[in-house]
GULOGU-122419 format. One line per field, with one value per residue: residue in one letter; x negated, y, z of N, C-alpha, C, O in turn. Coordinates in steps of 0.02 Angstrom, whole numbers. Layout:
N
pati	(A;...)
n_u	(X;...)
n_v	(Y;...)
n_w	(Z;...)
ca_u	(X;...)
ca_v	(Y;...)
ca_w	(Z;...)
c_u	(X;...)
c_v	(Y;...)
c_w	(Z;...)
o_u	(X;...)
o_v	(Y;...)
o_w	(Z;...)
//
This chain:
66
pati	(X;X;X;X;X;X;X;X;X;X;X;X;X;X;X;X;X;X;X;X;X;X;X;X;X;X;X;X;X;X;X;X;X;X;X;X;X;X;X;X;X;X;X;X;X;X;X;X;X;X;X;X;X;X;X;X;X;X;X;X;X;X;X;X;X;X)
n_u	(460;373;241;234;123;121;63;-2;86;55;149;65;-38;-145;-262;-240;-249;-213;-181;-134;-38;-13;104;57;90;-21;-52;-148;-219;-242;-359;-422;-410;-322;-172;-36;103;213;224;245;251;213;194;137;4;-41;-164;-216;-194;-228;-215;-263;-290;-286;-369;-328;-266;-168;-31;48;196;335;449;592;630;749)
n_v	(-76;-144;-236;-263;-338;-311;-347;-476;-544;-563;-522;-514;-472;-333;-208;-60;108;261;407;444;522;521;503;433;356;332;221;211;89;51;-9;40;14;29;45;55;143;183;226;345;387;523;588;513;475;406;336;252;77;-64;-232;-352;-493;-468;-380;-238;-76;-2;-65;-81;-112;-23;-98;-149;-239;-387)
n_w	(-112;-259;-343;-531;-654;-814;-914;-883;-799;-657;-472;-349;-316;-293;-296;-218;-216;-113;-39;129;237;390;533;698;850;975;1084;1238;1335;1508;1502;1405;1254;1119;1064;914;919;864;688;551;397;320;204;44;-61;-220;-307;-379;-474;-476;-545;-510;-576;-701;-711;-750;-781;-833;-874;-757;-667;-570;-452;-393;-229;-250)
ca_u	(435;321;219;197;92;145;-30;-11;149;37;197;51;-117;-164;-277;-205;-292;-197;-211;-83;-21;36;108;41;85;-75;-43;-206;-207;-305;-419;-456;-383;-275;-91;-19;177;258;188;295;220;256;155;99;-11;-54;-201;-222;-153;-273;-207;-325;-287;-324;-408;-307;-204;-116;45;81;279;365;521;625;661;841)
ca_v	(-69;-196;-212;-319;-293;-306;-390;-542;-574;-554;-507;-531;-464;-280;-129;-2;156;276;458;433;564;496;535;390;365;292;205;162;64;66;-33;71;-25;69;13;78;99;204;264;363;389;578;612;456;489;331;359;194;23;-134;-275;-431;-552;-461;-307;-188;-27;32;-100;-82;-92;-22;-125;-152;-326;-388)
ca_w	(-180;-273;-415;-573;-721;-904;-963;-843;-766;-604;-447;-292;-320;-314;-289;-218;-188;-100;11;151;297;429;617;722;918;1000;1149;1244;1376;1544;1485;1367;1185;1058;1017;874;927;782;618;505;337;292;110;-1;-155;-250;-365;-401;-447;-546;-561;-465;-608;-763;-707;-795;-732;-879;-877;-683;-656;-497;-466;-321;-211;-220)
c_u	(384;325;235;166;110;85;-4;2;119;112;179;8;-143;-199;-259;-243;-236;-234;-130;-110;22;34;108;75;33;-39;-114;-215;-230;-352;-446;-445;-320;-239;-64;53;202;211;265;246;260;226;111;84;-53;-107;-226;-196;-177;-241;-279;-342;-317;-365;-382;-258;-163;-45;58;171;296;436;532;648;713;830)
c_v	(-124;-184;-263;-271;-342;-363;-479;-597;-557;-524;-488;-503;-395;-243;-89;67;218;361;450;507;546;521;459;413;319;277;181;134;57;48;-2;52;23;8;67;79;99;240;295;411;480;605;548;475;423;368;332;123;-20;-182;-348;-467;-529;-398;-245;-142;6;-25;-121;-51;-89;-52;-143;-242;-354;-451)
c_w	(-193;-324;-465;-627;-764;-935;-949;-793;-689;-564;-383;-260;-331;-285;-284;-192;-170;-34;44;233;317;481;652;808;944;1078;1197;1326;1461;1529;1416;1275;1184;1042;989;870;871;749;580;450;316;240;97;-55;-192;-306;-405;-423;-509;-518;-535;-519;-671;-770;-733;-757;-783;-902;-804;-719;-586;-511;-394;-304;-202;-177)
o_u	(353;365;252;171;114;84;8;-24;164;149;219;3;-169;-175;-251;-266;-204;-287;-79;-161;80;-13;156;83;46;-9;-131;-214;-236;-402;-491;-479;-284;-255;-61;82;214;168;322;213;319;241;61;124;-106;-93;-255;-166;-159;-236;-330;-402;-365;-388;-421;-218;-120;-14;79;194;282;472;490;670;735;876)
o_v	(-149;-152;-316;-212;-403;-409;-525;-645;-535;-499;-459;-499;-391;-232;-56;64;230;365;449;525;544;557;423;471;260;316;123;175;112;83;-27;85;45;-47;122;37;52;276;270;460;491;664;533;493;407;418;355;101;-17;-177;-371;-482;-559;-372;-197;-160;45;-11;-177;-10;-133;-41;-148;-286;-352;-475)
o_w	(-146;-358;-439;-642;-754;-976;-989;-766;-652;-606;-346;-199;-387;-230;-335;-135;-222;-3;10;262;294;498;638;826;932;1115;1185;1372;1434;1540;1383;1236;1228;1021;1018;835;833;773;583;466;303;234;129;-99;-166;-339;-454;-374;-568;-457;-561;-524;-695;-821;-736;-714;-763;-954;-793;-758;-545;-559;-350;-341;-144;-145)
//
């Protein structure tokens, strides 16, 4: 999924504010450092989405990448 906004042609640039639940596998290592193998995203709530270029959140478009 990707964005643009309506205002300002913008295609690149966004704010996204988001509440995400996810199922992570930590891997950590002996030495003691976190690897992150698999994530799987299971509830996304978007509560947000400005625009970088013209500041604005009321002409966000979701559109798909062919």
């Amino acid at each position: 999924m990707a964005y643009r906004c309506r205002h300002c042609g913008n295609r690149t640039r966004f704010d996204v504010v988001d509440s995400v639940r996810r199922k992570r596998f930590h891997h950590y290592t002996l030495g003691g450092d976190l690897e992150i193998e698999t994530e799987e995203i299971l509830e996304q709530d978007i509560e947000s989405i400005t625009c970088r270029w013209c500041d604005r959140s009321d002409g966000i478009e979701e559109y798909t990448l062919d």
